[in-house]
C-alpha positions in Angstrom: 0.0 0.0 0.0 1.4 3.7 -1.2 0.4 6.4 1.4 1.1 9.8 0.8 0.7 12.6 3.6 0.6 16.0 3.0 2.1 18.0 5.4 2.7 22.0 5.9 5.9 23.7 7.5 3.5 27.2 9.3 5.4 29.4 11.3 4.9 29.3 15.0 1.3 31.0 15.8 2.9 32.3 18.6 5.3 34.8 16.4 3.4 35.0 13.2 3.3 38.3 11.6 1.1 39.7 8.6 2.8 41.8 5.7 1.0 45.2 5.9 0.1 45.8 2.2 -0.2 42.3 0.9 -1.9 40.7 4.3 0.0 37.5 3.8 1.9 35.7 6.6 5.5 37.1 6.6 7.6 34.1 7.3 11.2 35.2 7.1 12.9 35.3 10.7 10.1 33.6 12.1 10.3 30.3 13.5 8.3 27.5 12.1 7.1 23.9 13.2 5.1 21.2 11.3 1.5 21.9 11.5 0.4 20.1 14.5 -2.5 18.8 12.6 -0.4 16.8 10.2 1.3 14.8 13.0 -2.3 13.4 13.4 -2.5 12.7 9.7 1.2 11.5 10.0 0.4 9.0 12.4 -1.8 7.2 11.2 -0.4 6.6 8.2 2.5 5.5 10.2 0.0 2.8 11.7 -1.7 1.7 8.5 2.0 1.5 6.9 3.0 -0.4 9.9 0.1 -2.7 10.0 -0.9 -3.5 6.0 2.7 -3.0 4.8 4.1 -0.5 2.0 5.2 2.9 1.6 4.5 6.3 3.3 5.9 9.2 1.5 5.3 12.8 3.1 4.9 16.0 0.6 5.0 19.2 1.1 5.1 22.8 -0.6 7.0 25.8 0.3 10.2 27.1 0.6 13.5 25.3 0.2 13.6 25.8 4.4 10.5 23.6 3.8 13.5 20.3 3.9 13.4 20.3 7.6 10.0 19.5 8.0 10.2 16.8 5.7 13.2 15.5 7.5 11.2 15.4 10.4 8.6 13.4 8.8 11.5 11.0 7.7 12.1 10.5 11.2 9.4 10.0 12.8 9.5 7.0 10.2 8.1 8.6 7.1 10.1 6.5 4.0 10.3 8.7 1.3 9.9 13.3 1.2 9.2 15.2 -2.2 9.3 19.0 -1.6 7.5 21.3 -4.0 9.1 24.6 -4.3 9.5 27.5 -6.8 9.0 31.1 -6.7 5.9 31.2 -8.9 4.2 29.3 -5.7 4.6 32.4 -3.4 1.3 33.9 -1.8 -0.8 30.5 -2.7 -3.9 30.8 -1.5 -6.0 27.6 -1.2 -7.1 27.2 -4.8 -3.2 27.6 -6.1 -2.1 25.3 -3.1 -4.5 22.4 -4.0 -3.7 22.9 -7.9 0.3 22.8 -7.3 -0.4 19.7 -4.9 -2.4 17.7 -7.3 0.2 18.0 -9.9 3.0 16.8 -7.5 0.9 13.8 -6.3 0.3 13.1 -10.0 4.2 13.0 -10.5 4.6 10.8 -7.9 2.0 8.6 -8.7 3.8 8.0 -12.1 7.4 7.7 -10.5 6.4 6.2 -7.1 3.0 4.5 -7.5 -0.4 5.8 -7.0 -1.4 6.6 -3.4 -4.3 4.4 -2.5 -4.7 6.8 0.8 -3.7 10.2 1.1 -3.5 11.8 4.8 -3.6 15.4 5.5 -4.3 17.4 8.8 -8.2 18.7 8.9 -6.7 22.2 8.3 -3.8 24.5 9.0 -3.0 27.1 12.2 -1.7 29.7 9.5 -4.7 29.7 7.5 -7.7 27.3 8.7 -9.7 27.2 6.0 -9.7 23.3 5.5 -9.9 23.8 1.9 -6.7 22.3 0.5 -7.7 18.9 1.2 -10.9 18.7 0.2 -9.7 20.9 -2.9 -6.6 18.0 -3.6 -9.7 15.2 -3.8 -12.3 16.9 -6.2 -9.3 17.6 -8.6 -7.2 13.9 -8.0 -11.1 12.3 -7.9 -10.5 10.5 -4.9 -13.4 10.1 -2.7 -13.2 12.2 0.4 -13.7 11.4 3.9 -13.0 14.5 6.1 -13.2 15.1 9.9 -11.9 11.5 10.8 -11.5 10.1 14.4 -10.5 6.4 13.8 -9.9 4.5 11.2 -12.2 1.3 11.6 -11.3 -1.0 8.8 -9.2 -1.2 5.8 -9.5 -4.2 3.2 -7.0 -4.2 0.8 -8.2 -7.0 -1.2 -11.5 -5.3 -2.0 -10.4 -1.6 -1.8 -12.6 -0.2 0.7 -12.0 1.5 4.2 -14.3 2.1 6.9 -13.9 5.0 9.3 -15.7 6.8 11.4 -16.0 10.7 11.3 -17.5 13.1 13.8 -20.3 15.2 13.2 -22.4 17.3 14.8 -24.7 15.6 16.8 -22.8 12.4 16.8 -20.5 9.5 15.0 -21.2 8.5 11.1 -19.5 5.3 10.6 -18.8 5.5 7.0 -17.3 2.9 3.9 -15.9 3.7 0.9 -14.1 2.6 -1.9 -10.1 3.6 -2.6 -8.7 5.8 -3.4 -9.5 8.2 -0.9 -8.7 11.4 0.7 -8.4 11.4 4.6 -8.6 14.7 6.6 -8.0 13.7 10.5 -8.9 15.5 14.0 -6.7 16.4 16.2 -6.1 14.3 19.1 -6.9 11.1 17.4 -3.7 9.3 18.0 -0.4 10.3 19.8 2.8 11.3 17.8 5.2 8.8 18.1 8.8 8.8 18.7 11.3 8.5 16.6 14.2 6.4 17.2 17.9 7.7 17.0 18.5 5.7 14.0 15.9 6.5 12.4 16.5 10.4 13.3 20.4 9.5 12.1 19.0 8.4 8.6 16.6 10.8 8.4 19.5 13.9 8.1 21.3 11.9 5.7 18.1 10.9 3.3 17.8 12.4 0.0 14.4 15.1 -0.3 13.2 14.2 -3.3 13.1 18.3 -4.6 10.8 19.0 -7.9 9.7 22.9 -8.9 6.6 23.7 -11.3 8.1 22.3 -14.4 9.0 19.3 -13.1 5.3 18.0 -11.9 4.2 19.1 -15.3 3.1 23.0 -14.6 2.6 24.6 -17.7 0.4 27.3 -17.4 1.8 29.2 -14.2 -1.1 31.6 -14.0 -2.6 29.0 -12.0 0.2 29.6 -9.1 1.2 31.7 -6.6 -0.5 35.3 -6.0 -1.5 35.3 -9.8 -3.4 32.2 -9.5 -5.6 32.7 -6.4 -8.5 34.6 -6.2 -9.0 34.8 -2.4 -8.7 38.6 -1.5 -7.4 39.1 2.1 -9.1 42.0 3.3 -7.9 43.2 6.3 -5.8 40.7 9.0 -5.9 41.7 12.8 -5.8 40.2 16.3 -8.1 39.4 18.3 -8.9 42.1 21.1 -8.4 40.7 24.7 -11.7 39.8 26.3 -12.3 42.7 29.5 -14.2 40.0 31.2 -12.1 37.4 33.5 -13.1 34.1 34.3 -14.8 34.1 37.9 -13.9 32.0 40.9 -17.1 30.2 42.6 -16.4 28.7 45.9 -18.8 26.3 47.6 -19.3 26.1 50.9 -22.7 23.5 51.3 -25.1 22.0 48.2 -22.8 22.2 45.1 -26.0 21.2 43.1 -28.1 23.9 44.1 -25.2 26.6 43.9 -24.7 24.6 40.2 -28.3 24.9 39.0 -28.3 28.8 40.1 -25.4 29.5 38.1 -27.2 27.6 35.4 -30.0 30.0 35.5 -27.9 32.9 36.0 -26.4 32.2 32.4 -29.5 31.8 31.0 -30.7 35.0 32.1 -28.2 36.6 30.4 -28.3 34.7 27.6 -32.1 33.3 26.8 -30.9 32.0 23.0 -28.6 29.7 24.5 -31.1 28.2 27.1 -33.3 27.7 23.8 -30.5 25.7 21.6 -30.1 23.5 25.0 -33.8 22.8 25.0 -34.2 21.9 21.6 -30.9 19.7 21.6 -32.0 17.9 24.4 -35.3 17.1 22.6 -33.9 16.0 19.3 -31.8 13.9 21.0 -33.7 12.3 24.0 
């Protein structure tokens, strides 16, 4: 089995900064991690390389600092990295992203073999859209399967995988037929780590480096700034809340002081007593 994760070096949402005319992320000086998302999506593909047999190769596309990422990935026991990266890519915005991707896991279907699975994270912490993935399977045709918790089932022989994904309300268990795109939650498995040899072969392993003419790009008006459509309005931060959390202490009946914070919270705010009431209802 051929598993290919898609994975994206962000810069650490702790430092990020936004260019002031262009309102993209400036990432130069700024220091970046994998998104944590992907390590979920990593995983598991870890576990389904590890219990089916085959191949996981990681992708990503950015800069050429992008490497370290992937070498990461490598040693956390990833067996193969292709980096994407050329200047027409800068300022991607979902639409260019999933484009460029699409072409790369075309390439690598044709040099590597075609992914039965591909893994990404549900979305990223730079831009959380969620888009890319989705956008990789409507352009690959792979049928998609986003928001998953577990993996239930996966039959080789017959090409199918079962998984369950969480919605509102509750589980779906669903079953469908490969190849397929997998979006996974967060805190759906634990990161495993790597061992020192793995780490040691890891630095020394070839990234597997391609730019736009290498997966085939020929029209580049489909990359970077020139090929996405999304206009960034205006990017701020949040304002800090006034309010600070309060401190109840109980001293007697914690259900009764419970029940008259309860209705204190719905006095304030009737809608949400409403939503509660009709929940509980539907559900009952």
């Amino acid at each position: 089995m051929h598993i290919v994760v898609c994975i994206k070096q962000v810069p650490d949402s702790a430092q990020i900064r936004v260019h002031p005319v262009t309102n993209t992320i400036m990432r130069q000086g700024v220091p970046t991690i994998i998104n944590p998302y992907d390590l979920f999506a990593l995983e598991e593909a870890l576990r389904l390389r590890d219990a089916m047999g085959g191949e996981v190769t990681v992708l990503t596309m950015g800069p050429p600092t992008a490497a370290d990422s992937l070498r990461k990935a490598l040693a956390f026991g990833a067996d193969r990295a292709v980096l994407l990266t050329d200047r027409y890519f800068a300022g991607s915005d979902t639409l260019a992203t999933s484009y460029a991707l699409s072409m790369a896991l075309t390439k690598i279907a044709s040099e590597f073999g075609k992914p039965e699975i591909i893994f990404t994270g549900k979305q990223t912490i730079d831009g959380d859209t969620a888009q890319v993935g989705p956008g990789i399977a409507k352009r690959l045709d792979y049928n998609q399967l986003t928001y998953i918790s577990r993996i239930v089932e996966t039959d080789v022989a017959k090409g199918e995988i079962t998984v369950e994904r969480r919605a509102e309300g509750g589980i779906q268990l669903l079953k469908t037929k490969m190849p397929a795109l997998i979006t996974m939650l967060e805190a759906t498995n634990e990161m495993r780590r790597g061992a020192i040899e793995t780490a040691l072969k890891a630095a020394r392993a070839e990234v597997v480096t391609w730019n736009a003419e290498a997966v085939g790009i020929e029209d580049l008006t489909k990359c970077g700034l020139r090929g996405s459509p999304t206009i960034v309005k205006r990017v701020f931060a949040p304002e800090a809340r006034s309010e600070k959390a309060q401190l109840v202490e109980v001293d007697g009946d914690a259900g009764a002081k419970a029940e008259a914070l309860i209705a204190e919270i719905f006095g304030r705010a009737p809608a949400v007593e409403d939503d509660m009431r009709e929940f509980a209802a539907t559900h009952h």
